[in-house]
Every structure is written in structure tokens, then in C-alpha cells.
MARKOL-871595 format. One line per 4 residues: their letters; for each residue x, y, z of N, C-alpha, C. Coordinates in pm, whole numbers, plus 50000, padded with zeros to 5 digits. Example, Ala and Ser with C-alpha at 12.3 -4.5 7.8 and 13.67 -1.06 7.14 Angstrom:
<sites>
AS	51319 49431 50780 51230 49550 50780 51320 49670 50780; 51285 49775 50708 51367 49894 50714 51290 50003 50787
</sites>
This chain:
<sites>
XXXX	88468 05246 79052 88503 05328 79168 88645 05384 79152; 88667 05476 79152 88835 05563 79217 88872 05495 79321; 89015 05559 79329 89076 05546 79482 89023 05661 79559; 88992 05799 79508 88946 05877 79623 88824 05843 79667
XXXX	88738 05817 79601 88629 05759 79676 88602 05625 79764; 88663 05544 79736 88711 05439 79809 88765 05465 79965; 88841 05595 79950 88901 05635 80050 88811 05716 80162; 88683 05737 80074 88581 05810 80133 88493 05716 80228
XXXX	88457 05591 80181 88373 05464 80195 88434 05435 80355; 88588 05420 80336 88680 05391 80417 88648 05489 80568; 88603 05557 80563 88597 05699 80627 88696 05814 80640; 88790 05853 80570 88919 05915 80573 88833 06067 80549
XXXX	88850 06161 80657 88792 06296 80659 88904 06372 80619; 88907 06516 80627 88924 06659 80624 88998 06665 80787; 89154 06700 80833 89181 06697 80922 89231 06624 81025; 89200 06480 81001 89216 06351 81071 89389 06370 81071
XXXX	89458 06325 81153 89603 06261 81204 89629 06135 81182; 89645 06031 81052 89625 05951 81005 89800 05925 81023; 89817 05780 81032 89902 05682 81023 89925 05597 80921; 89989 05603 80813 89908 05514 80713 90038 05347 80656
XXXX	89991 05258 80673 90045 05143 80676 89981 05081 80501; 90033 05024 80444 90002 05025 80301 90099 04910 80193; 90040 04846 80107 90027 04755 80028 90024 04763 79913; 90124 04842 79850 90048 04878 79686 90051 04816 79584
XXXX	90114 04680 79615 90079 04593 79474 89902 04581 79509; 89873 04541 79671 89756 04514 79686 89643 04608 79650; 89668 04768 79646 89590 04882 79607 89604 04892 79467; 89727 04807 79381 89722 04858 79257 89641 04697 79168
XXXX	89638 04620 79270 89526 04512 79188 89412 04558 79202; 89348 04668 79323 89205 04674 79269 89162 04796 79230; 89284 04907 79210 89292 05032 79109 89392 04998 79046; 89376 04949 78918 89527 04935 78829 89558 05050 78742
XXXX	89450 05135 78741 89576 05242 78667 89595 05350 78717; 89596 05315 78907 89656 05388 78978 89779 05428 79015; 89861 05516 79034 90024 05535 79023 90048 05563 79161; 90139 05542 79222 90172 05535 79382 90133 05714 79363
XXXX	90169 05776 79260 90197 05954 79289 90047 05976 79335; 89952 05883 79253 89805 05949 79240 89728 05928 79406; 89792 05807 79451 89734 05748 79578 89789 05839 79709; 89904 05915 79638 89952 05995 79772 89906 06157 79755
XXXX	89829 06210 79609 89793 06295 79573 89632 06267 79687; 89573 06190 79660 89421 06112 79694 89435 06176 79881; 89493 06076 79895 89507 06123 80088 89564 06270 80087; 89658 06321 80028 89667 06434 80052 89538 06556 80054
XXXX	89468 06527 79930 89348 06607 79915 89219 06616 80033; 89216 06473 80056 89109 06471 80153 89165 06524 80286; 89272 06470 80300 89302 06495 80479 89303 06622 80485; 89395 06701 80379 89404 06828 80374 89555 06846 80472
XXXX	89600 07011 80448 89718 07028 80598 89656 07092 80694; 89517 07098 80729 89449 07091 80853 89451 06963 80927; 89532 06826 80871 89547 06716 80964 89686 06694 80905; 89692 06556 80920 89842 06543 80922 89844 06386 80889
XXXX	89967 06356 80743 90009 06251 80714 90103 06159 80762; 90141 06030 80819 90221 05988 80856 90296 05846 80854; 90368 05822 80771 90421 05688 80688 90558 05679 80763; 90532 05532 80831 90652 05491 80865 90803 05503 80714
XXXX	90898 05506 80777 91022 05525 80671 91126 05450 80728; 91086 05342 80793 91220 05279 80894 91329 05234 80792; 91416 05212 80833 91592 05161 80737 91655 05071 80856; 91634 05049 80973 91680 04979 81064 91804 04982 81081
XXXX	91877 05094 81077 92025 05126 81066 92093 05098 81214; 92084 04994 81262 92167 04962 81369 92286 04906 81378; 92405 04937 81453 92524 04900 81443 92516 04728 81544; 92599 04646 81414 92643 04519 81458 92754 04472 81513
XXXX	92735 04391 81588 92882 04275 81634 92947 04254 81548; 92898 04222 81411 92931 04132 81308 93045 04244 81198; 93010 04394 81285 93088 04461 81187 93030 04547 81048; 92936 04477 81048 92907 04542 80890 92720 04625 80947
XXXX	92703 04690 80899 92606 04753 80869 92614 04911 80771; 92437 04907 80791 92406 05019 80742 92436 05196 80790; 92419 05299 80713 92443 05413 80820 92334 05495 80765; 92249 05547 80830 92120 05587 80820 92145 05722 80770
XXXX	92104 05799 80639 92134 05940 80595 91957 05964 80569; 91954 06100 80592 91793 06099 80632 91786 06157 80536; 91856 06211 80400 91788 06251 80257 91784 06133 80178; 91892 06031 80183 91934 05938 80111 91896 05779 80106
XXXX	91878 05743 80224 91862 05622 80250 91697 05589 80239; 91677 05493 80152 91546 05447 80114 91451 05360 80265; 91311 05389 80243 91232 05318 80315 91251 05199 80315; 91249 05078 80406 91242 04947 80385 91104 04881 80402
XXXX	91029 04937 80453 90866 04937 80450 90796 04979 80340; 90806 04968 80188 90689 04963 80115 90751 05053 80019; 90672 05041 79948 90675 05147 79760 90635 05300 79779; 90498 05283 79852 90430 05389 79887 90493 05469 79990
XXXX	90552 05435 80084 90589 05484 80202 90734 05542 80134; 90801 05502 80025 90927 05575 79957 90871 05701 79919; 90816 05688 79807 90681 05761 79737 90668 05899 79786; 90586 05868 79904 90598 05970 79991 90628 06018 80042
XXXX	90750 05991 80086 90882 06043 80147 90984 06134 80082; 90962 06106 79932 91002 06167 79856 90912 06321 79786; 90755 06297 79848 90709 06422 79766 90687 06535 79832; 90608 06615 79778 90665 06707 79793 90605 06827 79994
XXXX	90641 06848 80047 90579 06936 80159 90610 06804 80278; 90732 06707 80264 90708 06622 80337 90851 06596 80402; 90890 06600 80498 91000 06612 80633 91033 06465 80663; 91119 06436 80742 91108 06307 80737 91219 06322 80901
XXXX	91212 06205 80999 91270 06240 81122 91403 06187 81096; 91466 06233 81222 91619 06113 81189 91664 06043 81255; 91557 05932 81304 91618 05825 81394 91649 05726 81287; 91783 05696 81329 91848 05571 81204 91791 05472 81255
XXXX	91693 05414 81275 91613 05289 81273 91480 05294 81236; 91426 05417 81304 91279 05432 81291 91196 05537 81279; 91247 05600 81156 91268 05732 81141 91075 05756 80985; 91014 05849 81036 90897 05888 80986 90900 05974 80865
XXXX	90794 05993 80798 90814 06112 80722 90667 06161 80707; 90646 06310 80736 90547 06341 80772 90524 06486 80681; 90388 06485 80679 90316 06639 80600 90202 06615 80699; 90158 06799 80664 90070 06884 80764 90142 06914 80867
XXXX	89996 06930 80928 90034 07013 81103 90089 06933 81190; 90133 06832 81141 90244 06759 81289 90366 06807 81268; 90434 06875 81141 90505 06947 81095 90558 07044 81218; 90411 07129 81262 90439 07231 81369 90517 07202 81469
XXXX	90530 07051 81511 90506 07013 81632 90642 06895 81634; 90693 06864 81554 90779 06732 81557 90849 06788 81364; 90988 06859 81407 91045 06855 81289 91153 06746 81283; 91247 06788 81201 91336 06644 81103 91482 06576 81225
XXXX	91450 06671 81349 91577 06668 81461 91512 06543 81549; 91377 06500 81562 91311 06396 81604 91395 06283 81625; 91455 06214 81748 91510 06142 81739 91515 06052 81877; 91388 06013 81925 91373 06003 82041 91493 05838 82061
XXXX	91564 05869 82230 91647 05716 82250 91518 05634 82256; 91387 05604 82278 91278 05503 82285 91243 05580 82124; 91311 05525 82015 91210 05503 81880 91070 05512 81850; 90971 05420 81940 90842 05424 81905 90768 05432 82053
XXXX	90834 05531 82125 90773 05529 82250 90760 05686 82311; 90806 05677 82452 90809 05835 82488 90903 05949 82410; 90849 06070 82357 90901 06112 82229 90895 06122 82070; 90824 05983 82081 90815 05957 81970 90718 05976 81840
XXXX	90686 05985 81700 90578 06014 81657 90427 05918 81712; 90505 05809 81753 90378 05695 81833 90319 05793 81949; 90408 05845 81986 90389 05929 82124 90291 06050 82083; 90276 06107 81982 90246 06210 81960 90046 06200 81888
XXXX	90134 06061 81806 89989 06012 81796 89848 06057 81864; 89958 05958 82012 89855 05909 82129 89802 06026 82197; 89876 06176 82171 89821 06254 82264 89782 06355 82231; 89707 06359 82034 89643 06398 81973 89481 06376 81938
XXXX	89409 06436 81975 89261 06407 81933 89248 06368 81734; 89158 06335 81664 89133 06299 81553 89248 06204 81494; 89314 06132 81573 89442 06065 81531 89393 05918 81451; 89429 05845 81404 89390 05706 81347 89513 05655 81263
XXXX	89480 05507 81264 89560 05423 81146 89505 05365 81067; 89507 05445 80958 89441 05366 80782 89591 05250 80761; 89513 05146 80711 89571 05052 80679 89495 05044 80548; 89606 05038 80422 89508 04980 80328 89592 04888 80270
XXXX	89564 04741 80319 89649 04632 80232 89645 04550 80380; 89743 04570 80448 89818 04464 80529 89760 04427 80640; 89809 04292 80721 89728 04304 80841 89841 04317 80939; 89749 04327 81081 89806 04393 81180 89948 04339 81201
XXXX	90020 04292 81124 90184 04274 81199 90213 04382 81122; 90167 04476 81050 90204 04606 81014 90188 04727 81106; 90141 04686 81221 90085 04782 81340 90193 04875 81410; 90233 04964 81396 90358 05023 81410 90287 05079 81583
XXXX	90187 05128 81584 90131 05110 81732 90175 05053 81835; 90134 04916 81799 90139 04800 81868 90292 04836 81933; 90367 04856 81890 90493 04818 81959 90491 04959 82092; 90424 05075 82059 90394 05161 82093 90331 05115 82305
XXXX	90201 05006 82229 90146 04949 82333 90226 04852 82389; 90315 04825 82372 90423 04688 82433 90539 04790 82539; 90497 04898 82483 90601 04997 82596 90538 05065 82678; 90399 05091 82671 90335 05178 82757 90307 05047 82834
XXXX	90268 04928 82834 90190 04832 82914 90291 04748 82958; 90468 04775 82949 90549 04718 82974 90495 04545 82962; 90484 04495 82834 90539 04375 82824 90644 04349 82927; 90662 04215 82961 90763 04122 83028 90888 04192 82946
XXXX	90889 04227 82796 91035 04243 82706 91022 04339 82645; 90967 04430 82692 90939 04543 82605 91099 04684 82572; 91175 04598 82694 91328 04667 82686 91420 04604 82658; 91388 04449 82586 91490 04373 82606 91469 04358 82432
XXXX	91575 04273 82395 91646 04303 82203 91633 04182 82250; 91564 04141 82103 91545 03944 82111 91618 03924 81976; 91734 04057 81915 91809 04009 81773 91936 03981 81803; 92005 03943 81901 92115 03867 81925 92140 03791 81795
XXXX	92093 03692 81777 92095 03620 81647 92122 03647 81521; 92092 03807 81492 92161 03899 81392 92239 03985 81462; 92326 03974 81541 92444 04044 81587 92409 04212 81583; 92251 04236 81640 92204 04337 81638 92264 04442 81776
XXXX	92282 04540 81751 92310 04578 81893 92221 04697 81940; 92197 04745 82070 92095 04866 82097 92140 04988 82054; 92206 05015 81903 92289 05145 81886 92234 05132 81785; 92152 05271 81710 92110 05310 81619 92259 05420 81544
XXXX	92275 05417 81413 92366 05484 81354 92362 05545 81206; 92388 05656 81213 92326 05771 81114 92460 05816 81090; 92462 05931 80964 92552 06053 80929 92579 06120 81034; 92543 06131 81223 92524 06196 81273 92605 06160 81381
XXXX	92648 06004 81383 92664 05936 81471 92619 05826 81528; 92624 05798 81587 92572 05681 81722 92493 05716 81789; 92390 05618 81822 92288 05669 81904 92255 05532 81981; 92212 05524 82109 92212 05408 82248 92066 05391 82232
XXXX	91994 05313 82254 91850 05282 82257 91787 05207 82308; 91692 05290 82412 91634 05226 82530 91549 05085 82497; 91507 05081 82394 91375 04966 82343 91454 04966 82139; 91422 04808 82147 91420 04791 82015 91307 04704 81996
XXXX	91232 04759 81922 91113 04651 81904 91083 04505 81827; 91057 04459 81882 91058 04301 81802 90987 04234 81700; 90981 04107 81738 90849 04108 81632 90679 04147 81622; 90692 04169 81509 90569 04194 81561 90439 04093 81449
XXXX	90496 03948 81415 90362 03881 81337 90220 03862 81361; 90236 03869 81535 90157 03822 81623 90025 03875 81668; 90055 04035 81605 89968 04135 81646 89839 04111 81605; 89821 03999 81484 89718 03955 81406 89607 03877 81577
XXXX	89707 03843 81639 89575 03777 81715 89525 03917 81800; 89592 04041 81812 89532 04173 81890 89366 04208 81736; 89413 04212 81661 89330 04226 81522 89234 04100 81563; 89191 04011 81576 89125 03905 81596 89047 03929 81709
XXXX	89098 03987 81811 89048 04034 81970 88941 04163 81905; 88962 04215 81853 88931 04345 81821 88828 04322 81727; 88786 04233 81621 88737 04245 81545 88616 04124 81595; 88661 04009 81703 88568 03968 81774 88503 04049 81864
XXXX	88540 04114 81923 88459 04287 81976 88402 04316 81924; 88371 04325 81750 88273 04421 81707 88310 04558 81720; 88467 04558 81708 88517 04708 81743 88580 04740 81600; 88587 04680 81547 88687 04740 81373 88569 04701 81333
XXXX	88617 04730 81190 88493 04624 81082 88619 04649 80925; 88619 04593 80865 88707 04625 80755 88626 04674 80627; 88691 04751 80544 88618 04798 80426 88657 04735 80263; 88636 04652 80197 88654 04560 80153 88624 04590 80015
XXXX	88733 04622 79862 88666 04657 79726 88787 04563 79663; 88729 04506 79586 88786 04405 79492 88937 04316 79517; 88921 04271 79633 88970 04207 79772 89092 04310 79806; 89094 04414 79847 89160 04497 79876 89084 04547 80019
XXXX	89159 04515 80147 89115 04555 80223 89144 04637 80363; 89039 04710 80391 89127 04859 80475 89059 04871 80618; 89148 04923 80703 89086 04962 80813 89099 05138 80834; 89052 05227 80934 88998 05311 80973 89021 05290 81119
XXXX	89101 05308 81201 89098 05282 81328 89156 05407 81449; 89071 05440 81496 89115 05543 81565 89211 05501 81673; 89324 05577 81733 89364 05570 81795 89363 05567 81963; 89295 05644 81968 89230 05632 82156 89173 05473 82141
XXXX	89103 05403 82036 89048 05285 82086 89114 05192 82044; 89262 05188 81991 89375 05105 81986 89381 05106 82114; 89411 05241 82177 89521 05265 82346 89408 05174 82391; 89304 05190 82441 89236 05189 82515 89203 05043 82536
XXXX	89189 04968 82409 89191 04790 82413 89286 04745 82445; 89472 04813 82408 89567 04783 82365 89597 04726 82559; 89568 04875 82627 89598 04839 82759 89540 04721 82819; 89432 04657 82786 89388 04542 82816 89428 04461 82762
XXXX	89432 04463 82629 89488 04289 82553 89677 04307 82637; 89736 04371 82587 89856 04354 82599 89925 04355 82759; 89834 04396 82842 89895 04350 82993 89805 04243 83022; 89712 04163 82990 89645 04099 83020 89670 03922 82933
XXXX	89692 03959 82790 89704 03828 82724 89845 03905 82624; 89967 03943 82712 90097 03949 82639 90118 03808 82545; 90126 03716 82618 90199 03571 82596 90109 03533 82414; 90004 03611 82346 89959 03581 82272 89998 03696 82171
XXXX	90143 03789 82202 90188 03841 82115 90296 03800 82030; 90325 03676 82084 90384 03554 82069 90437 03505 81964; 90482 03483 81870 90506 03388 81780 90506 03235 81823; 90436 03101 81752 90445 02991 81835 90564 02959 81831
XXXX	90598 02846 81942 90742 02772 81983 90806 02695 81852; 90903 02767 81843 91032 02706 81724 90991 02738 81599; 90910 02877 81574 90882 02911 81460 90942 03044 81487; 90988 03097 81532 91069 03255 81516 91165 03283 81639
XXXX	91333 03281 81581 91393 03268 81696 91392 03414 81780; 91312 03545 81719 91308 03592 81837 91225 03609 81905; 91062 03576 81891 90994 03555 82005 91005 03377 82069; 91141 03303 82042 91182 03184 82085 91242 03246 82208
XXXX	91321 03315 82207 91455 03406 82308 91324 03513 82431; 91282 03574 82379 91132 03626 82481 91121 03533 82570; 91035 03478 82487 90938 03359 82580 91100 03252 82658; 91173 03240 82628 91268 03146 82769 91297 03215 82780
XXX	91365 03401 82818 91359 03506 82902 91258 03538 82994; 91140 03524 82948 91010 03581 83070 90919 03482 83077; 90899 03388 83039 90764 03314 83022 90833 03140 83073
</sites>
């Protein structure tokens, strides 16, 4: 089998508004003489620029207590999310936003609609490419590799369904502060999103539904998930069973700081 066909199995159409979250040691154990260039050539072909590509590029460039940090340059500064997600950021017909924390890089027609000045104060919320997602028809998140604590959504749904902490910074502990900072300046920020390991039990909810199904080639495995039926569960699991977005007690000090804030 190829990777483009694989990608076909997967259901990845002509047009779709795809999100794509990704693993490529894990895509290159079960295509090995696949090259990150060929896998971003692959989605490009099928989706076509009648839809639209979209790879997180975060750098988490927030200014510290502690004094020292990063400063977010939106030609320069590398992805901290993945091989592939550099990859692509780097080729060619592809823009990239400039929020120094949580900043995208995108090809096709979302192009029209959200250029490189993108810089919403809510990162992954109102404004945001999460935002834009949500209020696009044919939208989805291919995942091929990771599981859901890769859900860049999810944090999406922790702000629309106002979690108990969905405005509150649980990185005290890394002398994190709510100021994102770029070549551009300083920037104040309404929501910083937290952890997110937990999302695996929203993936568990979902897949006990009979609502995903995964697509599975030489243990390499992918989802296909549209977006209206993320929102649409998301509003139920996450105002309904928050407390199971959780990390357990004394295993992660920032959903430790959450939970004795609200819970």
C-alpha cells in the first residue's frame, strides 16, 4: 500500500478543511520510504486548494517571571509540535499566523479568510483558527499517529463549554505568565490552555459511542473526524463530565492546581 492510498481508506476527500495532528516516526514505520516532503505532497493532492490544510505550529513563546524566555518570529522560529508540522510550514503555498504561542500554518482557501496578522487575545478560541474550524462546513481532524491529548480542539471545547478553568493558567510552576511575545511585541491573553493528557478519556467516550472507528495499517493508526460531531459530543462530555479532563491526583502539577481551584 502507499501513503496516498492509505489516506484514501482513511476517508480524506477533494475539498475537506482538515486539521491535521501527526506522528511521523509513527507514519514512517509503516511507510518507510516515505519522506515527510512526500506525506505533505500526498494530502496536498487529495484535499486539493478547493479545501484547506491546517497544522498546528505552536512555539509557546510566553513571557516569564523567571526572566528568560523565548520570542516568537513567525519566519524563524521552529514548530515544537512534530517533524511534519515543521515540514509543512516550511513548504511551499503555506502562511503561517502570528500568535507567539499558538500560531498555525495553513494552505488553501482558509488562506482567503484568515491571513498571517491572525492573532486572536483567546489563541484557540473566539478568533481563532479553532474558531474558524467550527464555523465551516466539510471541516475535520485527521490524526495520523497520536492519540487524543493531541486534540488541539479540545481546548477549543474547554472554552466554548466554559470548563470551571478554562480562563485560568495552571503554569505558575513554570513562571509562565498570560503574555504571549513575538518580534512584534507583547501580547495579554485571555485563556492559556492546559493540559491536555486527559482528552484520551473524551476519545474513549466517543469511541464507546460507536461514533469514531480508527483506520489501522501496519499499527499505524488514524482517525477522520469531523468537526460538527467533535462540537456536538464535546458540548456534552465537557460540561457534563469536565472533572474527567483531569489528570489523576499528584500525577501532573497542573491539573493538581485546577482541581484545588474548582473541584
Amino acid at each position: 500500500m502507499i501513503f496516498n492510498d492509505y489516506l484514501n481508506i482513511v476517508g480524506l476527500k477533494k475539498g475537506l478543511n482538515i486539521i491535521v495532528h501527526s506522528g511521523f516516526s509513527k507514519i514512517k514505520n509503516a511507510f518507510p520510504d516515505l519522506t515527510p516532503e512526500e506525506s505533505i505532497s500526498a494530502l496536498k493532492d487529495i484535499v486539493t486548494e478547493e479545501g484547506s490544510i491546517i497544522f498546528p505550529a505552536f512555539t509557546y513563546c510566553f513571557k516569564k517571571s523567571s526572566g528568560e524566555y523565548d520570542i516568537f518570529d513567525s519566519l524563524n522560529s521552529k514548530s515544537k509540535v512534530g517533524l511534519l508540522s515543521e515540514r509543512f510550514r516550511m513548504s511551499d503555498g503555506v502562511i503561517r499566523t502570528s500568535s507567539p504561542t499558538h500560531s498555525f500554518a495553513l494552505w488553501g482557501k482558509i488562506k482567503n479568510e484568515i491571513d498571517e496578522t491572525n492573532s486572536p487575545e483567546s489563541p484557540l478560541g473566539k478568533g481563532s483558527v479553532m474558531n474558524w474550524l467550527n464555523t465551516h462546513a466539510n471541516s475535520y481532524v485527521l490524526m495520523l499517529g497520536p492519540e487524543f491529548s493531541s486534540l488541539t480542539f479540545g481546548h477549543y471545547l474547554e472554552i466554548v463549554t466554559k470548563v470551571p478553568w478554562y480562563n485560568y493558567s495552571p503554569w505558575d510552576y513554570m513562571n509562565v505568565l498570560s503574555i504571549g511575545v513575538s518580534t512584534n511585541g507583547e501580547q495579554k491573553l485571555k485563556e492559556i490552555p492546559g493540559c491536555a493528557k486527559s482528552f484520551v478519556n473524551f476519545e474513549k467516550y466517543l469511541l464507546d459511542k460507536n461514533l469514531i472507528q480508527k483506520s489501522t495499517y501496519e499499527n499505524l493508526s488514524a482517525y477522520l473526524i469531523s468537526i460538527k460531531l467533535l462540537y456536538d459530543e464535546g458540548l456534552v462530555y465537557f460540561s457534563n463530565y469536565y472533572e474527567n479532563l483531569l489528570c489523576g491526583k499528584n500525577t501532573c502539577p497542573a491539573c493538581d492546581s485546577r482541581r484545588k481551584k474548582f473541584l
